[in-house]
C-alpha positions in Angstrom: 105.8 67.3 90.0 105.9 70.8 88.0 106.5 73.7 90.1 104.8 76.5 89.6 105.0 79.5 91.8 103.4 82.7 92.6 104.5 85.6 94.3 102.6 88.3 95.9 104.5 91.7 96.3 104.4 95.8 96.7 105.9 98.1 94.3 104.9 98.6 90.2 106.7 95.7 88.4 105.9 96.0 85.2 107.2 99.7 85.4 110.3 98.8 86.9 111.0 95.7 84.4 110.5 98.3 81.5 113.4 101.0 83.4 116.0 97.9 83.9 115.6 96.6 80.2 115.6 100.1 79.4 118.8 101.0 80.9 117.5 103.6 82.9 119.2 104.4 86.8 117.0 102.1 88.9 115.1 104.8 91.3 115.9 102.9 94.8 119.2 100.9 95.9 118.3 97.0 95.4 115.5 97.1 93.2 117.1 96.0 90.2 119.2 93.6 92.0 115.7 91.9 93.8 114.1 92.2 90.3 116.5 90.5 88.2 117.3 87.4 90.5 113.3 87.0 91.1 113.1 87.3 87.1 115.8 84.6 86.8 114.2 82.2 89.3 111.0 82.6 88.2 111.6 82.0 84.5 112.3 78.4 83.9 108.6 77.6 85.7 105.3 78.9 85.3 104.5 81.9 87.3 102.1 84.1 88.4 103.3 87.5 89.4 100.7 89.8 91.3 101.9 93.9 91.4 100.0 95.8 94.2 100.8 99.0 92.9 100.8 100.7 89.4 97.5 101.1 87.4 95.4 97.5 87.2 96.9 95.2 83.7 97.8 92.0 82.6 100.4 90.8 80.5 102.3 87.7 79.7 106.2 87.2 79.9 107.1 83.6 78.8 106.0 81.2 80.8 104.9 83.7 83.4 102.0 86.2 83.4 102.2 89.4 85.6 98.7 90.9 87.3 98.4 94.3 88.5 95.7 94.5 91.4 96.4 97.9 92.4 95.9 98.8 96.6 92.1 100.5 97.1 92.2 104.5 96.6 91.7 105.4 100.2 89.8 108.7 99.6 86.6 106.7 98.7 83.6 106.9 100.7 83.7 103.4 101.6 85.4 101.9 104.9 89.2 101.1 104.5 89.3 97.5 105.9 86.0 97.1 103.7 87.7 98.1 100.6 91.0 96.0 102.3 89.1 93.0 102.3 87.6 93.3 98.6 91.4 93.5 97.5 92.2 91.1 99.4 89.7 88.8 97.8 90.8 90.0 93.9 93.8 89.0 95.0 93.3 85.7 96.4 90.9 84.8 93.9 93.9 85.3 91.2 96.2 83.2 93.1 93.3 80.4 93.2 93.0 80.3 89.5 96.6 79.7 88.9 96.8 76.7 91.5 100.7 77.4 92.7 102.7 74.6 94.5 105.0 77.2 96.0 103.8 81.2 96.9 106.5 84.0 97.7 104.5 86.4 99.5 106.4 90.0 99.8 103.0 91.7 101.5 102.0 92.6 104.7 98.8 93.3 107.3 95.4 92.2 106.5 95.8 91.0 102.7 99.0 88.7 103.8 96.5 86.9 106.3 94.1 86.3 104.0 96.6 85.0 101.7 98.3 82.8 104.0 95.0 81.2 105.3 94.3 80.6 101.0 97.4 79.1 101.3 97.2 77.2 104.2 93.7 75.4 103.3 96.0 74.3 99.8 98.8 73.2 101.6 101.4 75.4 99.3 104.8 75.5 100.5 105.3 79.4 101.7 108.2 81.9 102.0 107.4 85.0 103.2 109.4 88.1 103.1 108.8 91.2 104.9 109.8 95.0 105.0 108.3 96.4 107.6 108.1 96.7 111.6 104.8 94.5 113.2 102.4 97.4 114.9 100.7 96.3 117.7 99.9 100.1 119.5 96.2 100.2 118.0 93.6 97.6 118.3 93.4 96.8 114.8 96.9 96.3 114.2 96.9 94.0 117.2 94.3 92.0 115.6 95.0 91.5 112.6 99.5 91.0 114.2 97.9 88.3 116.0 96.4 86.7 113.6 99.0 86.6 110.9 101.9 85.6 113.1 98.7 82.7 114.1 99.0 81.6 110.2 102.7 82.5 109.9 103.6 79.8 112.8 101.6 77.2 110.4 103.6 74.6 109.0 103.4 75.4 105.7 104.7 78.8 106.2 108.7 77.6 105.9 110.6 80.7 106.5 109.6 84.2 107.8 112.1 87.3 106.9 112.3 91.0 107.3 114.3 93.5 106.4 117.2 93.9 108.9 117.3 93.0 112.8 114.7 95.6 114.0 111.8 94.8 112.4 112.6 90.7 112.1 113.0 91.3 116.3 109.4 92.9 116.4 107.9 89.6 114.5 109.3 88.0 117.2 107.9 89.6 120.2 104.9 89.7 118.2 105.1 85.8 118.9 106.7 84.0 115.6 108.1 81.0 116.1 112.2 82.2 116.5 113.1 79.2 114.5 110.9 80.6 111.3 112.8 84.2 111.6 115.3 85.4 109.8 117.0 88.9 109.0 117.8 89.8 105.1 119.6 92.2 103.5 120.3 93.6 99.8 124.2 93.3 98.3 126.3 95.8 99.5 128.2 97.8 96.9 129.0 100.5 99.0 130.3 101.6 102.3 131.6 104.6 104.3 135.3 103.9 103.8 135.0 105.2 100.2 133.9 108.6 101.4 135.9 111.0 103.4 134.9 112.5 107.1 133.0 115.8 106.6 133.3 118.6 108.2 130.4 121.3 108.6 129.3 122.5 105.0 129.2 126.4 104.7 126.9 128.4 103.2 123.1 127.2 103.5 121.5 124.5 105.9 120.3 121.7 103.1 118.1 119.1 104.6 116.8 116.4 102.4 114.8 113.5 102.5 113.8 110.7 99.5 110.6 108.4 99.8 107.4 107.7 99.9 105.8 111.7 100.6 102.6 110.7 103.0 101.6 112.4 106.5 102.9 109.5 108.3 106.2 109.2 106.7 106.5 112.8 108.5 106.9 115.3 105.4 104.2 118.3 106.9 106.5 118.0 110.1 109.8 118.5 108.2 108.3 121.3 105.5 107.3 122.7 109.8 110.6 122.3 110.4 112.1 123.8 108.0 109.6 127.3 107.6 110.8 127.2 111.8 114.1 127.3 111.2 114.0 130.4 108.4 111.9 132.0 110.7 114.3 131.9 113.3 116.9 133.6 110.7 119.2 130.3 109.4 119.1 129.6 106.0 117.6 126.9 105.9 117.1 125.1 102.2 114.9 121.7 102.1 115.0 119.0 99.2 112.5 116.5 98.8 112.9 113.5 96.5 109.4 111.5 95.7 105.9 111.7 94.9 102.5 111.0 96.3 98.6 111.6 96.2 99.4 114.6 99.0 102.1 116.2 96.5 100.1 118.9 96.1 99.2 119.8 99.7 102.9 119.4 100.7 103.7 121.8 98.0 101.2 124.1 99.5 102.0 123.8 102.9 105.8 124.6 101.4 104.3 128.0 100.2 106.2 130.3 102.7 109.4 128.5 102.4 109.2 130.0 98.3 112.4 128.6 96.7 114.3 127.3 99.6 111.6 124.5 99.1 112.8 122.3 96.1 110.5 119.1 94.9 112.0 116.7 92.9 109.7 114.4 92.0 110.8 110.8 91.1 114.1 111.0 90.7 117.0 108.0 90.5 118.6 106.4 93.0 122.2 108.1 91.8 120.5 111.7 92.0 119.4 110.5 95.8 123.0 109.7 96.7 124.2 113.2 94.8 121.8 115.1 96.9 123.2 113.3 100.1 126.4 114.4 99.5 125.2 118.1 99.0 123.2 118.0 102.3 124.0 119.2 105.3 121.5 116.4 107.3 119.7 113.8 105.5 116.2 113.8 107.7 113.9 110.6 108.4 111.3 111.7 110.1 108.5 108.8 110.5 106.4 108.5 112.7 106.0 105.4 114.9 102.6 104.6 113.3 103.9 103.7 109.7 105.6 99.9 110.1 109.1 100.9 108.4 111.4 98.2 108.3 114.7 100.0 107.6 115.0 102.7 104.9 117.5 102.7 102.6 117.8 106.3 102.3 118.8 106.2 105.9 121.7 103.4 105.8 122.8 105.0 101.9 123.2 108.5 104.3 125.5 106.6 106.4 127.5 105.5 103.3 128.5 108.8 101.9 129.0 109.9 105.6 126.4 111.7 105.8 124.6 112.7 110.1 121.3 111.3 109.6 118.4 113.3 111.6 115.6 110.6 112.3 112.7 110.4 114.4 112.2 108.4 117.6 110.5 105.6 115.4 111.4 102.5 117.3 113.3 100.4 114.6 115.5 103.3 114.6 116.2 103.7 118.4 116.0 100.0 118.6 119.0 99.9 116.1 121.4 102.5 117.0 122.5 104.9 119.6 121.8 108.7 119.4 125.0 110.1 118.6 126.6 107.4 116.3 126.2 108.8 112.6 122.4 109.7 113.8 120.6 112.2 116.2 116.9 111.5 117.5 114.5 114.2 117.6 110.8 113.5 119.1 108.7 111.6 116.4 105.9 114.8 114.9 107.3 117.5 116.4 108.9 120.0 114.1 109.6 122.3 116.9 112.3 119.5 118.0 113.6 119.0 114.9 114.0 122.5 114.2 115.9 122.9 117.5 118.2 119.8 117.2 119.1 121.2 113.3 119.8 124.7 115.3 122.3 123.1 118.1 124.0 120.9 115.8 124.9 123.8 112.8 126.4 125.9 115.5 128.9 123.0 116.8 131.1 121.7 114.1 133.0 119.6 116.4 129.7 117.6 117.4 129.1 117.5 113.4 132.5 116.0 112.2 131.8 113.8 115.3 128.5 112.7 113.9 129.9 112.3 110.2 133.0 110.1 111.8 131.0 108.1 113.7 128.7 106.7 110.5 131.1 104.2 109.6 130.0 102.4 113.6 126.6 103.0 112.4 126.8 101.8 109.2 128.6 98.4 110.6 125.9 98.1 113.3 123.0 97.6 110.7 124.9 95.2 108.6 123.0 91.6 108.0 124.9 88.8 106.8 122.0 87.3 104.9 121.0 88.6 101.3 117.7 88.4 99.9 118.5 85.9 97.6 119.9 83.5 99.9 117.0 83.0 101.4 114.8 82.0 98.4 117.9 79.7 97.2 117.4 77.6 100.9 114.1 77.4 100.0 113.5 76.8 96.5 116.9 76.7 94.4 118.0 77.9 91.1 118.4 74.8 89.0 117.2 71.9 91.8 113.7 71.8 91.1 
């Protein structure tokens, strides 16, 4: 029987396809690697490739055809989970009309459970692959946990992974079958041996931070942070890599900070690991309600030997110990940040310490399986 697969997943492919044939610098560490081996898979088979982000199109790429069905502007006056469930329905209702005999699905909460129940009723083998930790504080993300770990723990489902051992542990206690769980990784390129010890930079304080710039991701408590810190007469410079809808009211709320606030917009994943080197911290301040899986910008900190600032977000303090490469300050309080940043300038001892000590980090987070190796268990290149 043909094969003919489908995968479900975040991020704006057509835009990225068009930087890597391009040549352009790919804008986060292991999207170009993911990319090209799903490219390669895919292509000998018809596909069906569904983009959750980017503006809604259609186009066709040999035997594959790649939909855009862009994630519900949240700003309208309509409910969220009733504009979650409409998307959810675009999108299983594409997936329907091209009949798949195997779905990837790379997407979380409510649209993966409606997905998987589509999937379920059609019997298609499954392979899921997560980036993110499973919320279960709130009622609704307990609802709709416990229902997708329910359709996860079906038997078509064949494997279940996430992005490092944190956030594959919290599927777990969320009640997924063990044997279904695994923990992936990108290709390593990179590690802290090929970057020397630092000492305490002189001159200005540079904090920075790359990603996704929403509320929850903890920008406004950083920019807090950071206009704290001036305040208090340290000079204090903060660097922000990435875009959102908020960019705007982040700027604004930036105002007083004048041009010790720099914005970079989008910017390439080489300019991120520049602007690592040139900071004094590199700050990941989420909050425990956004489901992070592991950030890159916080392991690619701990490459080029960088202390990391982060949040008490509990895939971090679940992974590593305060003190080894990292420092915890309380999740949404700027007032803490801004007094850990204080202690730590003033004791260069405790920073070298920090900067030595990101190579234990570093080797605590590795996971021996890659991406790829899962989907090649499941499905492989050339065998089907």
């Amino acid at each position: 029987m043909q094969k003919r697969i489908a995968v479900v997943q975040h991020g704006n492919l057509p835009s990225a396809r068009r930087s890597r044939e391009s040549g352009e610098p790919e804008s986060y560490y292991g999207m170009y690697y993911s990319q090209g081996y799903l490219d390669n898979w895919m292509a000998p088979h018809p596909h069906l490739v569904i983009s959750l982000n980017g503006e809604r199109q259609c186009s066709q790429h040999g035997l594959g055809r790649i939909v855009t069905i862009p994630e519900p502007i949240r700003k309208l006056p309509v409910p969220h989970t009733t504009q979650t469930l409409f998307w959810m329905s675009q999108i299983c209702q594409e997936i329907l009309r091209f009949n798949p005999t195997h779905l990837l699905l790379r997407a979380n909460d409510l649209p993966a459970v409606g997905i998987l129940r589509l999937a379920a009723r059609k019997n298609w083998s499954t392979l899921v692959m997560f980036a993110g930790f499973f919320r279960r504080e709130k009622r609704y993300d307990r609802l709709v946990t416990r229902e997708l770990v329910r359709m996860l723990n079906r038997p078509h489902v064949v494997r279940v992974g996430n992005h490092r051992e944190p956030a594959t542990k919290s599927m777990i206690d969320a009640g997924l079958n063990p044997r279904k769980a695994v923990a992936w990784d990108y290709v390593v390129t990179r590690t802290p041996a090929q970057y020397p010890v630092r000492a305490l930079p002189k001159g200005p304080v540079r904090l920075f931070m790359a990603g996704n710039l929403i509320a929850r991701k903890g920008v406004p408590e950083l920019i807090d942070a950071a206009i704290l810190l001036r305040q208090q007469g340290i000079n204090a410079r903060l660097v922000i890599g990435g875009t959102s809808e908020i960019i705007e009211e982040l700027k604004q709320r930036a105002a007083p900070l004048g041009e010790a606030a720099e914005f970079l917009g989008l910017v390439s994943n080489d300019r991120v690991m520049e602007e690592m080197i040139r900071a004094t911290f590199v700050v990941v301040p989420t909050r425990p309600e956004f489901p992070e899986g592991f950030p890159m910008t916080f392991t690619e900190s701990l490459t080029v030997r960088t202390p990391v600032i982060a949040s008490t977000h509990p895939v971090f303090t679940s992974a590593l110990s305060d003190g080894e490469g990292v420092r915890f300050f309380k999740a949404g309080n700027a007032q803490c940040l801004a007094e850990l940043v204080t202690s730590l300038v003033r004791e260069p001892d405790v920073y070298r310490e920090l900067s030595e000590k990101t190579q234990t980090a570093f080797e605590r987070l590795q996971c021996p399986t890659r991406f790829h190796e899962i989907i090649e268990d499941w499905l492989p290149t050339g065998k089907r």
